[in-house]
C-alpha positions as MATLAB code, in Angstrom:
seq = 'XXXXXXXXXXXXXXXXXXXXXXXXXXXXXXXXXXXXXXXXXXXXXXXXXXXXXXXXXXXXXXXXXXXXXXXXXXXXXXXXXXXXXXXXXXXXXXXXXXXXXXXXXXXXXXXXXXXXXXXXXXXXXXXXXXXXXXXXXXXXXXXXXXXXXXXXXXXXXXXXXXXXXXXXXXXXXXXXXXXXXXXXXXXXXXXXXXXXXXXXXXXXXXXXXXXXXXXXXXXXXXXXXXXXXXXXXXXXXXXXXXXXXXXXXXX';
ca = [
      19.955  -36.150   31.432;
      20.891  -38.046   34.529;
      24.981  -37.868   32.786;
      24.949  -34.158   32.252;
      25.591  -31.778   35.204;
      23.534  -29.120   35.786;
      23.994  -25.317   36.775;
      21.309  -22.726   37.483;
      22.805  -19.142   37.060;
      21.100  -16.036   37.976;
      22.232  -12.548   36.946;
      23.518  -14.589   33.751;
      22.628  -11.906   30.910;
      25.817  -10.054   31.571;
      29.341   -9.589   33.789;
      30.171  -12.711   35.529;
      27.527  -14.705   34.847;
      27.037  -13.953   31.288;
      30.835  -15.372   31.249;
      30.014  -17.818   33.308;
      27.218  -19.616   31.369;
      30.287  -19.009   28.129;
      32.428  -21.734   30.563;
      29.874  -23.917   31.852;
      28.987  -24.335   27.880;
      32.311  -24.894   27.217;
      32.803  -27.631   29.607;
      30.150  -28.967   28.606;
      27.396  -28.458   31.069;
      23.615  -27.856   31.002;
      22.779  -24.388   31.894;
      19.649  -22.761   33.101;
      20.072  -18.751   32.554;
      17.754  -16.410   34.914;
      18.073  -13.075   34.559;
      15.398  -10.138   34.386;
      16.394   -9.387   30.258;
      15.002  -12.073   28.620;
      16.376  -11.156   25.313;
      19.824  -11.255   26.290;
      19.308  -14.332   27.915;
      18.042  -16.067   24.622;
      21.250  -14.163   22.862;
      23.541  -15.978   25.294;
      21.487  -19.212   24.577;
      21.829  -19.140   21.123;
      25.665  -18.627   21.259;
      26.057  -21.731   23.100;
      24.177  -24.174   21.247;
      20.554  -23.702   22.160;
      20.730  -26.725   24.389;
      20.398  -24.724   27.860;
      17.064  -23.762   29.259;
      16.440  -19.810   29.214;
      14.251  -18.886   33.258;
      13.510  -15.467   32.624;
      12.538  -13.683   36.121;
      13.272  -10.984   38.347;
      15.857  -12.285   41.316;
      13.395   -9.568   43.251;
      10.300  -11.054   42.803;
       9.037  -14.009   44.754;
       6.838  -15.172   42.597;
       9.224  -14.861   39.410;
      11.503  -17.101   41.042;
       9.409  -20.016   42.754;
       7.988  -20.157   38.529;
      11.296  -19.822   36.928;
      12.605  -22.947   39.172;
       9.185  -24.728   38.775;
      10.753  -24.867   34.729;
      14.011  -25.792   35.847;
      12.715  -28.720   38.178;
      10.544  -29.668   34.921;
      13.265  -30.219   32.757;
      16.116  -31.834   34.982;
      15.604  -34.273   37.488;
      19.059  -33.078   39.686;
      20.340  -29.668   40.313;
      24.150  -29.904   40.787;
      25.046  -26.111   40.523;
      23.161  -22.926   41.660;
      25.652  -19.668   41.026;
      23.565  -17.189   42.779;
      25.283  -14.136   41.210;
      22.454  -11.168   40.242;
      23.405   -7.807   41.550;
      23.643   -4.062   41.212;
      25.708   -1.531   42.230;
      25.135    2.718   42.208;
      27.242    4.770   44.149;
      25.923    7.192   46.742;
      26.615   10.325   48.015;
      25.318   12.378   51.253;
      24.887   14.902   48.863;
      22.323   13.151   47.447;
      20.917   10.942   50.023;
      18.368    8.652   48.453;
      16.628    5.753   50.564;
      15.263    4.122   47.551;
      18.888    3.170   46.110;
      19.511    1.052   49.545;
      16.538   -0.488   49.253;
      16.933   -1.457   45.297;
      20.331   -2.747   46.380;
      19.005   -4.920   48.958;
      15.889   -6.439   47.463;
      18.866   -7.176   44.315;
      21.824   -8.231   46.257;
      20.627   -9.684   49.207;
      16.846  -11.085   48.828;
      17.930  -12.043   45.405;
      19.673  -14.478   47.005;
      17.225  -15.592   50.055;
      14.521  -15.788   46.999;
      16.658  -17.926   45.391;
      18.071  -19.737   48.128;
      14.018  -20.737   49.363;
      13.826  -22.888   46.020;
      17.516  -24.509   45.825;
      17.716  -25.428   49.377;
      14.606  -27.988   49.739;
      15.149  -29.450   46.621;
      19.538  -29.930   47.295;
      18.136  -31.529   50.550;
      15.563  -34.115   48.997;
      19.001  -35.241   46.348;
      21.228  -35.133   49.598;
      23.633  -33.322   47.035;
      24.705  -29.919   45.658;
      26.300  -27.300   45.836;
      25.494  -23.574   46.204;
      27.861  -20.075   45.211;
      27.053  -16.718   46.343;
      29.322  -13.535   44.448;
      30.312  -11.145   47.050;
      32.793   -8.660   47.003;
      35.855   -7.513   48.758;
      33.414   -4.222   49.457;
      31.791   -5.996   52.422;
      34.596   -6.477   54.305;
      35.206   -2.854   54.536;
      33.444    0.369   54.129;
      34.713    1.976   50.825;
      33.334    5.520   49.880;
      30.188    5.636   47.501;
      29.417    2.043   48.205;
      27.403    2.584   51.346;
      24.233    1.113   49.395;
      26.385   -1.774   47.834;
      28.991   -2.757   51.205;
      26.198   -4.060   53.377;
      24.696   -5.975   51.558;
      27.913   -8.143   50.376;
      28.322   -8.132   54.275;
      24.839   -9.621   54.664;
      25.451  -12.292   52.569;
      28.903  -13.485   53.933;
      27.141  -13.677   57.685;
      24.079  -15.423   55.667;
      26.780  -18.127   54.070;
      28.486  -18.253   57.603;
      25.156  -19.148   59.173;
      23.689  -21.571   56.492;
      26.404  -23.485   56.375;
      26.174  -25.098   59.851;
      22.684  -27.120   58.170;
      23.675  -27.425   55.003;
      26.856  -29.084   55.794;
      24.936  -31.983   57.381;
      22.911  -32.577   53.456;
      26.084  -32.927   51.543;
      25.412  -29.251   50.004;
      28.707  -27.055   49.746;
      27.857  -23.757   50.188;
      31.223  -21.009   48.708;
      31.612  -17.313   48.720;
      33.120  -16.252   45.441;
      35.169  -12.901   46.049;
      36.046  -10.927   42.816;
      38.108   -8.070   43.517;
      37.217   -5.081   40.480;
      36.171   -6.335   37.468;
      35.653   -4.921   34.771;
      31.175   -5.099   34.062;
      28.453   -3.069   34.210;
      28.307   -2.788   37.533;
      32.192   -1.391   37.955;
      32.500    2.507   39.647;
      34.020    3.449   37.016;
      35.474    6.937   37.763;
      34.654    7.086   41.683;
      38.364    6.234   42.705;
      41.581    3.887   41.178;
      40.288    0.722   40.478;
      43.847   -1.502   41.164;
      43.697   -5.158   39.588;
      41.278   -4.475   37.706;
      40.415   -7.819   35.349;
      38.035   -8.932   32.656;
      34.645  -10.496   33.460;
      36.087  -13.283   31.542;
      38.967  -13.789   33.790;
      36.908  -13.612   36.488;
      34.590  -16.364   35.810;
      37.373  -18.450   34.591;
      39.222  -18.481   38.070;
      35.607  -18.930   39.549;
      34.874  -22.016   37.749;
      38.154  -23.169   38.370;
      37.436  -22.578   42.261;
      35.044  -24.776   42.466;
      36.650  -27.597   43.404;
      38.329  -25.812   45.928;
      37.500  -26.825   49.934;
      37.415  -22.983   51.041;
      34.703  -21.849   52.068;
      35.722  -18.091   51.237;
      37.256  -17.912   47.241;
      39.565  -14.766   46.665;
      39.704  -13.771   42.943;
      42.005  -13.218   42.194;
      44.011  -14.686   44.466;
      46.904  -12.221   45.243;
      48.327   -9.769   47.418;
      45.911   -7.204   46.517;
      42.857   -8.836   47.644;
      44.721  -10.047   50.483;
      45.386   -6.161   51.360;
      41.461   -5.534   51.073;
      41.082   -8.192   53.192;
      43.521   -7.447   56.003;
      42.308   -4.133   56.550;
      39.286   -5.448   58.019;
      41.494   -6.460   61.356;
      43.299   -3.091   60.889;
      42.113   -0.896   63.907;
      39.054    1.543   62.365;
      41.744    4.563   62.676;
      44.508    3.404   60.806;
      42.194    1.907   57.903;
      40.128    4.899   57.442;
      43.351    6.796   56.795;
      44.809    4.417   54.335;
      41.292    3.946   52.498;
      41.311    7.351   52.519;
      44.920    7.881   50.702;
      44.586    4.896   48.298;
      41.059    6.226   46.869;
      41.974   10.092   47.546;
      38.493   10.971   49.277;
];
């Protein structure tokens, strides 16, 4: 196994990672799929030659993750890869004010990742190797309506990448935030507001994969003047980008 490289992919039963693991097969990786729907995940397996290594667990639970890497560390000696990419999005509204939606998205999006990150990190350390991508999203960079639950915690995890990668730097692990503008998945807010750009989960991973390689630190994908306008409004004074947010979505 020592030849192959290897990939561990979480929220891989559908969206970008589901795509993802398609690519990695293609180029002719080894894959290890974690995602809470086990049956998907053994779905995606089969369609790629049965030759990756299905972690079923919950990105949320602790304990789910330490055993589903316990597998991983069984089977391959090296990790080269960890996508950490398991999320959720639901919209909010004032109107219907829920604290238990923020705290879903959080214990998803954001200690997803940390519960994830607690196994990868020692063991990318002990190889002196690897390298480590978190998805975020254009939606942390501003605040967008109905994605009050989702925005902060794609902000948490840029500041968390920003911070880790002081350390990590200093093991030879390349830590990369991946950031897909709308794409088209389960997760999409479908019917909140215009959804410009939109591409194809497909496409998506595609320019991820392709990204890789890339020495940025912060991946735009696409790449192109649209994300650069999300991105620019950040430094906009607060005024002036509430108003345009405000005509471009039409709240």
């Amino acid at each position: 196994m020592k030849n192959k490289k290897i990939v561990w992919i979480t929220g891989a039963s559908s969206g970008i990672g589901k795509e993802l693991s398609y690519k990695f097969a293609q180029e002719g990786w080894k894959i290890a799929l974690t995602a809470r729907r086990k049956d998907k995940l053994e779905k995606i397996n089969k369609q790629t030659g049965n030759q990756n290594l299905v972690c079923h667990a919950d990105v949320t639970l602790k304990s789910d993750i330490k055993k589903a890497f316990k597998i991983l560390e069984k089977k391959y000696e090296n990790i080269d890869l960890a996508i950490l990419n398991a999320g959720v999005y639901s919209s909010v509204s004032i109107s219907d004010f829920d604290s238990n939606v923020f705290q879903k998205h959080m214990e998803i999006n954001y200690m997803g990742v940390i519960n994830s990150l607690e196994q990868i990190i020692p063991k990318m350390i002990s190889q002196k190797s690897g390298q480590i991508a978190i998805i975020t999203s254009p939606t942390g960079w501003r605040g967008l309506p109905k994605a009050a639950a989702y925005g902060p915690t794609k902000s948490a995890l840029k500041n968390l990448a920003e911070s880790l990668r002081f350390e990590l730097d200093a093991y030879g692990i390349k830590i990369q935030l991946f950031c897909p503008g709308f794409v088209s998945t389960e997760a999409t807010p479908v019917g909140e507001h215009s959804l410009p750009g939109i591409i194809t989960a497909e496409r998506a991973a595609s320019l991820i994969y392709n990204s890789l390689s890339s020495k940025k630190f912060e991946v735009f994908v696409p790449n192109n003047i649209l994300i650069w306008s999300l991105y620019l409004l950040k430094f906009l004074p607060d005024s002036l980008a509430h108003r345009l947010i405000k005509w471009k979505t039409g709240y």
